[in-house]
mmCIF file of the C-alpha atoms, coordinates in Angstrom:
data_MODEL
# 
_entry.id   MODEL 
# 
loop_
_atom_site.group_PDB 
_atom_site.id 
_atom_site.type_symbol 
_atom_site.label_atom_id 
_atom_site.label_alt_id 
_atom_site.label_comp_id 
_atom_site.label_asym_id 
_atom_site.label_entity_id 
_atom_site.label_seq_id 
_atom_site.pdbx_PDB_ins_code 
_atom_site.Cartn_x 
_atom_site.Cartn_y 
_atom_site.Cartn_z 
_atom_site.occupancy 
_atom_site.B_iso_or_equiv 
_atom_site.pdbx_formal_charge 
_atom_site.auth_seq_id 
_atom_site.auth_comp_id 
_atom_site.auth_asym_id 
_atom_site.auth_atom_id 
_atom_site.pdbx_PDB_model_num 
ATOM 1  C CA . UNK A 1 1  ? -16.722 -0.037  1.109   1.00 0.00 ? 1  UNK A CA 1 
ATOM 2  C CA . UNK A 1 2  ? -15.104 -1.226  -2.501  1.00 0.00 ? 2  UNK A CA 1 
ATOM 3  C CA . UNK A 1 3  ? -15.836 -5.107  -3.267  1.00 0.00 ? 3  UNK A CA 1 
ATOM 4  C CA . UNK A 1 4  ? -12.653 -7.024  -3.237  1.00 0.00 ? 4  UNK A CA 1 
ATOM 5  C CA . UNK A 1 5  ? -13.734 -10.004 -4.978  1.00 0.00 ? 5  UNK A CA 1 
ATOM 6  C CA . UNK A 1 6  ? -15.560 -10.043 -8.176  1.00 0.00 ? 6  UNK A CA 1 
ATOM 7  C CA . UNK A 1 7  ? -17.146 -12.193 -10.564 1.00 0.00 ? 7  UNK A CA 1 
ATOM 8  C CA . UNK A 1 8  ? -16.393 -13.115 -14.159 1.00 0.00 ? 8  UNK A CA 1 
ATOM 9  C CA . UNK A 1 9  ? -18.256 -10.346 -15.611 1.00 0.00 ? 9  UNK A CA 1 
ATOM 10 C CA . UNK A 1 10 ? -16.522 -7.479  -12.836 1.00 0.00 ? 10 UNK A CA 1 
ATOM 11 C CA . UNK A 1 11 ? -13.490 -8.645  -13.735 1.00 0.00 ? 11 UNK A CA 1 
ATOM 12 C CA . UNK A 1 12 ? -13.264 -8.172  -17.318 1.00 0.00 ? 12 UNK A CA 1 
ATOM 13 C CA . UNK A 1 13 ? -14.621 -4.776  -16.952 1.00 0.00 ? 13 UNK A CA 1 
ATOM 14 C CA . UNK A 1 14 ? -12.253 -4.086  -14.520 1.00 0.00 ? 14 UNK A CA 1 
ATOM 15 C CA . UNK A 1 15 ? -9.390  -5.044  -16.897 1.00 0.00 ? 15 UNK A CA 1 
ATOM 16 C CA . UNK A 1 16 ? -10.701 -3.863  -20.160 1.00 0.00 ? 16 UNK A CA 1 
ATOM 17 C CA . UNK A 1 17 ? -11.314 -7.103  -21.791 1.00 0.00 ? 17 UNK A CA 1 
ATOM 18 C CA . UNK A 1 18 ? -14.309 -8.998  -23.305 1.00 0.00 ? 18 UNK A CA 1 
ATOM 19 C CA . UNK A 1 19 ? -16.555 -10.792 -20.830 1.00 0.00 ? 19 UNK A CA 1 
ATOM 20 C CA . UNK A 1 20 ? -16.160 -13.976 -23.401 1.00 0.00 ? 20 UNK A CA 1 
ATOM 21 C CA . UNK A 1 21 ? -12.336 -13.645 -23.914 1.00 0.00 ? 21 UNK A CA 1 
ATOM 22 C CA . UNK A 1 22 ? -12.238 -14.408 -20.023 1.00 0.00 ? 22 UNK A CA 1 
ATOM 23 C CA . UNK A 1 23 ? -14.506 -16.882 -19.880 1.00 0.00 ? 23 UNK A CA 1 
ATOM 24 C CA . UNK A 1 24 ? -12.571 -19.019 -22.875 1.00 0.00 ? 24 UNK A CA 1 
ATOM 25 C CA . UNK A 1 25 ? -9.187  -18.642 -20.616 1.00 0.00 ? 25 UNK A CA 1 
ATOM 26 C CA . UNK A 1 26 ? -11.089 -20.217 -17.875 1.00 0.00 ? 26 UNK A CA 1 
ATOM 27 C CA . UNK A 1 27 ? -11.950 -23.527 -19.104 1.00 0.00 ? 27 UNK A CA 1 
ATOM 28 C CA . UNK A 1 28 ? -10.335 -26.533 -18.148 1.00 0.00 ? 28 UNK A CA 1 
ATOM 29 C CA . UNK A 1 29 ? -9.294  -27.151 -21.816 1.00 0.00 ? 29 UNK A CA 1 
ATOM 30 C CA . UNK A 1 30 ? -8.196  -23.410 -22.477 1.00 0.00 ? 30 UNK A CA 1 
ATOM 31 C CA . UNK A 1 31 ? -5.468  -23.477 -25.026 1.00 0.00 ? 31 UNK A CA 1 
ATOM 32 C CA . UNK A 1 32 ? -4.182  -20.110 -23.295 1.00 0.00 ? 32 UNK A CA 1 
ATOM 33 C CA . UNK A 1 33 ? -5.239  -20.045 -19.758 1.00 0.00 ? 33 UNK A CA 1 
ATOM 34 C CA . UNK A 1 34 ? -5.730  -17.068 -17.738 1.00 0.00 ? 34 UNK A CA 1 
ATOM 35 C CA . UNK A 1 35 ? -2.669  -16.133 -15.775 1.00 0.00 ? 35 UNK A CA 1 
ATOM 36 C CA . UNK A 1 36 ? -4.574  -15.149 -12.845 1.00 0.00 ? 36 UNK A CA 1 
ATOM 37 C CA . UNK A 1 37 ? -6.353  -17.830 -10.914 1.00 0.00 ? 37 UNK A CA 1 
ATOM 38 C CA . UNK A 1 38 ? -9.752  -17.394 -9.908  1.00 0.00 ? 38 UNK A CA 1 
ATOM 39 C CA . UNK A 1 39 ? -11.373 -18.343 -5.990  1.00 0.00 ? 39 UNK A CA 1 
ATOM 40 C CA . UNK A 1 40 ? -14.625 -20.453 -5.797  1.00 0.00 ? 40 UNK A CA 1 
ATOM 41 C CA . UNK A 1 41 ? -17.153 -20.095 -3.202  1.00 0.00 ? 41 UNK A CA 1 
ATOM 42 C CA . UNK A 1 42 ? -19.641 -22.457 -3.938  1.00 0.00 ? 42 UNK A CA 1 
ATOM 43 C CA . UNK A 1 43 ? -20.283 -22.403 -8.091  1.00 0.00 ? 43 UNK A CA 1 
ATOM 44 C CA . UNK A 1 44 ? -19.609 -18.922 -8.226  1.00 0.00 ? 44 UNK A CA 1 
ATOM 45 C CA . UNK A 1 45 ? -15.982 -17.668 -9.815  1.00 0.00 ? 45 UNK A CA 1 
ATOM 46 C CA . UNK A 1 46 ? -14.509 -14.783 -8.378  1.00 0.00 ? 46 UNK A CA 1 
ATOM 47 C CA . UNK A 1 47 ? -11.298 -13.091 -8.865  1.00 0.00 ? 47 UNK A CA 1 
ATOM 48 C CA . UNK A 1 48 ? -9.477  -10.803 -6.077  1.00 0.00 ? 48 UNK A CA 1 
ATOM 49 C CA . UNK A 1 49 ? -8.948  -7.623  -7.029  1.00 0.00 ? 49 UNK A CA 1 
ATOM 50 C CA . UNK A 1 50 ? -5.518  -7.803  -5.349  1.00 0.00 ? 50 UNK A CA 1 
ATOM 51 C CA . UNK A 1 51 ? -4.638  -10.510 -7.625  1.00 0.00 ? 51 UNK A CA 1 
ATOM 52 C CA . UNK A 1 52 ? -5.700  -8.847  -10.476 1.00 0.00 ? 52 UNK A CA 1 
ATOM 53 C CA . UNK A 1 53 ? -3.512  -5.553  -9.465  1.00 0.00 ? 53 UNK A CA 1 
ATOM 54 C CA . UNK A 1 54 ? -1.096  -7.618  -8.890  1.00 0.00 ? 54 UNK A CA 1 
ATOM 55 C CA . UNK A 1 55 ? -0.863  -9.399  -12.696 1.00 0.00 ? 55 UNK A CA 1 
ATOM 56 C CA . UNK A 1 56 ? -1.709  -6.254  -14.168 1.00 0.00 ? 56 UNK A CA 1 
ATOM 57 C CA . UNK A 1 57 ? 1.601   -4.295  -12.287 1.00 0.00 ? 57 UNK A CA 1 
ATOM 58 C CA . UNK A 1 58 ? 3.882   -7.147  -13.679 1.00 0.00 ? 58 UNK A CA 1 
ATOM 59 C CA . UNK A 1 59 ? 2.510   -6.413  -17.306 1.00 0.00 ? 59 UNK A CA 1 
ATOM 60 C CA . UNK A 1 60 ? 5.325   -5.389  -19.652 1.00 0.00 ? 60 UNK A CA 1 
ATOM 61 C CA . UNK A 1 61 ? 5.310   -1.320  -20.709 1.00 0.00 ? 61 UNK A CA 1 
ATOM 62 C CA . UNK A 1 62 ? 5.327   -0.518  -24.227 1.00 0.00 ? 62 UNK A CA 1 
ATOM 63 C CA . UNK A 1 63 ? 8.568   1.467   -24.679 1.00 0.00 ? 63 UNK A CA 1 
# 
């Protein structure tokens, strides 16, 4: 069974970006936030993958 929720470090795998890009979109005084919002559980930040599929689907193409 595939994880649905993952961590900070997951999800910038998962989308092909630095770890450290992602983690300077999260803070609270992030010039550029992250579009996606992340779930807590506890102190751990964790993205759903369906949200993630989600922002990445409404992405503009290159044409």
């Amino acid at each position: 069974m595939e994880k649905r929720l993952l961590n900070v470090r997951e999800t910038a795998v998962y989308l092909g970006l630095p770890e450290k890009t992602l983690r300077n979109r999260l803070g609270p005084r992030a010039t550029n936030p992250f579009p996606v919002k992340p779930k807590r559980i506890g102190k751990r930040v964790l993205f759903d993958k369906n949200d993630l599929e989600r922002f990445v689907d409404g992405l503009p193409a290159i044409q």
